[in-house]
N, C-alpha and C positions, 0 to 999 in steps of 0.2 A: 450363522448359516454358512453351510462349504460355497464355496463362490469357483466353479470350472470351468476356463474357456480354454478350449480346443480350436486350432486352426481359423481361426477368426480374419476375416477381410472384410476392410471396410473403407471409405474412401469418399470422396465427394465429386459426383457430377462424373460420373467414369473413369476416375482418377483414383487409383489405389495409393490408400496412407497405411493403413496395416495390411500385411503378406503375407497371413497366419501365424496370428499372436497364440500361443499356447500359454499359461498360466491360472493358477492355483493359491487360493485364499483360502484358509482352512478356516472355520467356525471360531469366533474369539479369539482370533490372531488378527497382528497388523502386518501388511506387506507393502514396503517403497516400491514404487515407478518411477525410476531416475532415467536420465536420460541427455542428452544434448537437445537443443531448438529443433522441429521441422523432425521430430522422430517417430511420431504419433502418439504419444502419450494424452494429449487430449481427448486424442479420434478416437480411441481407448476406449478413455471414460465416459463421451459422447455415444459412445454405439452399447458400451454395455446398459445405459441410464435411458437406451429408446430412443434419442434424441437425434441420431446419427442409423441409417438402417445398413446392416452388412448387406453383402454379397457370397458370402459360404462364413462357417463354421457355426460353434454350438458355443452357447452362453447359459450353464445351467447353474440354478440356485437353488441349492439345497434337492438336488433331483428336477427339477422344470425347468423348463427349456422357457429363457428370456428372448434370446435373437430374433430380430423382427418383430418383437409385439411395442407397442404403442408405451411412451413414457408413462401413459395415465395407468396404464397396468400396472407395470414393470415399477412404477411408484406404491399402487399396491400389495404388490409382495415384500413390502421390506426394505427396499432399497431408496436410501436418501442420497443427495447430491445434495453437493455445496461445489459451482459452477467460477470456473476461474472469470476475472473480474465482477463477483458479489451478484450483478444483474438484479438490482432492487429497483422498484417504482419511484422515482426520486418525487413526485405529485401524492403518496401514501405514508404516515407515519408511522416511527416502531410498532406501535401499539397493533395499527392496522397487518399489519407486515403481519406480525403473530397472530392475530385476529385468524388472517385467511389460512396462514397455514395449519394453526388448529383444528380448524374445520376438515382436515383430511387426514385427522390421527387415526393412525389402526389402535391405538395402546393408550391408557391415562400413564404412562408411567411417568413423560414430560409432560409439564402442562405451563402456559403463560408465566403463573406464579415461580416454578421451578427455572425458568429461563432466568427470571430475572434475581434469582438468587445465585445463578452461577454467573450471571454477566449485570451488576450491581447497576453498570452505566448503562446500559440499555431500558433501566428502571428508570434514572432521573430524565432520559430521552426519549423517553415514550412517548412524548407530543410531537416532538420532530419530522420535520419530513426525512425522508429518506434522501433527496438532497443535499439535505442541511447536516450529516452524519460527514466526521471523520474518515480515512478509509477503513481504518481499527472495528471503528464503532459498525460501520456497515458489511464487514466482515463477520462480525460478531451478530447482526440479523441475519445473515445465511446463511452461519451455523444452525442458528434459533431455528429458524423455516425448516431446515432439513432434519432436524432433530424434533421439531413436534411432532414431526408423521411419525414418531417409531419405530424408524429403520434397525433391520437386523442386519444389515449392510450397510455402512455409511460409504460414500467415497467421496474425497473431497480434490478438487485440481487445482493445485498452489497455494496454501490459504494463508500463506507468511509473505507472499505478492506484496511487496509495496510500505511493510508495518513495522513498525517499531520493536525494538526486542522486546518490549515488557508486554505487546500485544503475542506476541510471538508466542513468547512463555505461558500466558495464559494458556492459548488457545493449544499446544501441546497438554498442559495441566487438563485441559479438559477432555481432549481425546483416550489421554492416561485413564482417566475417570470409567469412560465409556468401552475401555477394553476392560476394565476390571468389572465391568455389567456384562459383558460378555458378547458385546458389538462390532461385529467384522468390518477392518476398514480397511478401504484402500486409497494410498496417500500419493498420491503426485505429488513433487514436489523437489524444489532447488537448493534449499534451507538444509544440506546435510546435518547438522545438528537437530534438528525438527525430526528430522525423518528418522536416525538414528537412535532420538530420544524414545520414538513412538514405537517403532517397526521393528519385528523378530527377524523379518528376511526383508531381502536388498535384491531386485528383478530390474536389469538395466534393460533400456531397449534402443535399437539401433537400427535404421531402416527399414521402421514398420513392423520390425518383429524382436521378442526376448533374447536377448545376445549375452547375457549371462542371470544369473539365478543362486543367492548364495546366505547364507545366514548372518545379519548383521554384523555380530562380532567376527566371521572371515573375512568381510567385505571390507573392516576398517584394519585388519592385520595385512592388507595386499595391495598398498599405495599402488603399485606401478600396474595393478588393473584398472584401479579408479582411474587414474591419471590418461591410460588408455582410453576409456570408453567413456568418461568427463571432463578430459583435460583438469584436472583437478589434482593438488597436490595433498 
């Protein structure tokens, strides 16, 4: 699904975090949201996912207009989130975790069993509580959750937060999977190599709004733009 957002503000409590974010996710493409702390790249993923309500611009998917309607819709059309720090019921087990988010599949094409042959350990921890999970491991249920509903839109906010590289790599291996199914996503995230691995284009943002926009392999030929707008060498 095309993923459009034009002019986009949004903000908390009267307080503007994005200043009309423009930007563009084409159908089965990946595109990074890099950025510095305090840029809005969360406010971002929070207002396009419902979660967050703007104040002006248009958020349209695949032609419909998302901006302002309610997460439980805006989860109906397609679109999954996987929510920076995991946000699991540490009182409910793997098992239950996929349990509930099965119940709100649009698509059989993930199902419980298919989870657990792409994430082996969420197989032998299915009794677990969701407290008692690694952060690996409970990264690995928030993919699960967002990927039973059947998103034709994934967007995930940091999902390398915190993990081990061999969690790292998986969970890149599995996004690689999901663009080759033809799954639009869009990746926040710090892990330039994660993002690089994943993502055709590179969308930096900088006080609230898209401050540059460029095709992966340019992005990594122009250190001294990186280094600009990421302090990054």
């Amino acid at each position: 699904m095309d993923l459009r957002i034009s002019g986009l503000v949004s903000g908390y409590r009267g307080s503007r975090v994005l200043t009309g974010v423009d930007l563009t996710v084409h159908s089965g493409t990946a595109v990074a949201v890099l950025g510095r702390n305090g840029v809005g790249k969360s406010t971002l993923v929070l207002t396009v996912a419902g979660l967050v309500r703007p104040s002006a611009g248009s958020v349209l998917l695949d032609g419909r207009e998302l901006a302002g309607r309610r997460a439980d819709e805006i989860a109906r059309r397609g679109v999954g989130l996987v929510p920076q720090g995991r946000r699991l019921w540490a009182s409910l087990t793997v098992a239950e975790h996929l349990a509930l988010a099965a119940r709100r599949r649009r698509a059989p094409l993930w199902t419980v069993d298919r989870i657990y042959d792409v994430f082996p350990q969420l197989a032998e921890r299915r009794r677990h509580l969701g407290g008692q999970l690694s952060g690996g491991e409970q990264q690995m249920v928030a993919i699960a959750r967002a990927l039973l509903t059947g998103p034709s839109l994934l967007i995930l906010d940091e999902p390398s937060d915190g993990l081990a590289p061999a969690v790292v790599d998986r969970i890149g291996e599995v996004l690689l999977g999901l663009r080759a199914e033809g799954v639009t996503v869009l990746l926040v995230e710090q892990d330039l190599h994660l993002a690089f691995t994943i993502c055709e284009q590179v969308v930096v943002m900088a006080k609230g709004r898209v401050a540059h926009s460029v095709p992966t392999a340019d992005f990594r030929r122009d250190p001294d733009t990186a280094h600009r707008l990421l302090g990054v060498t």
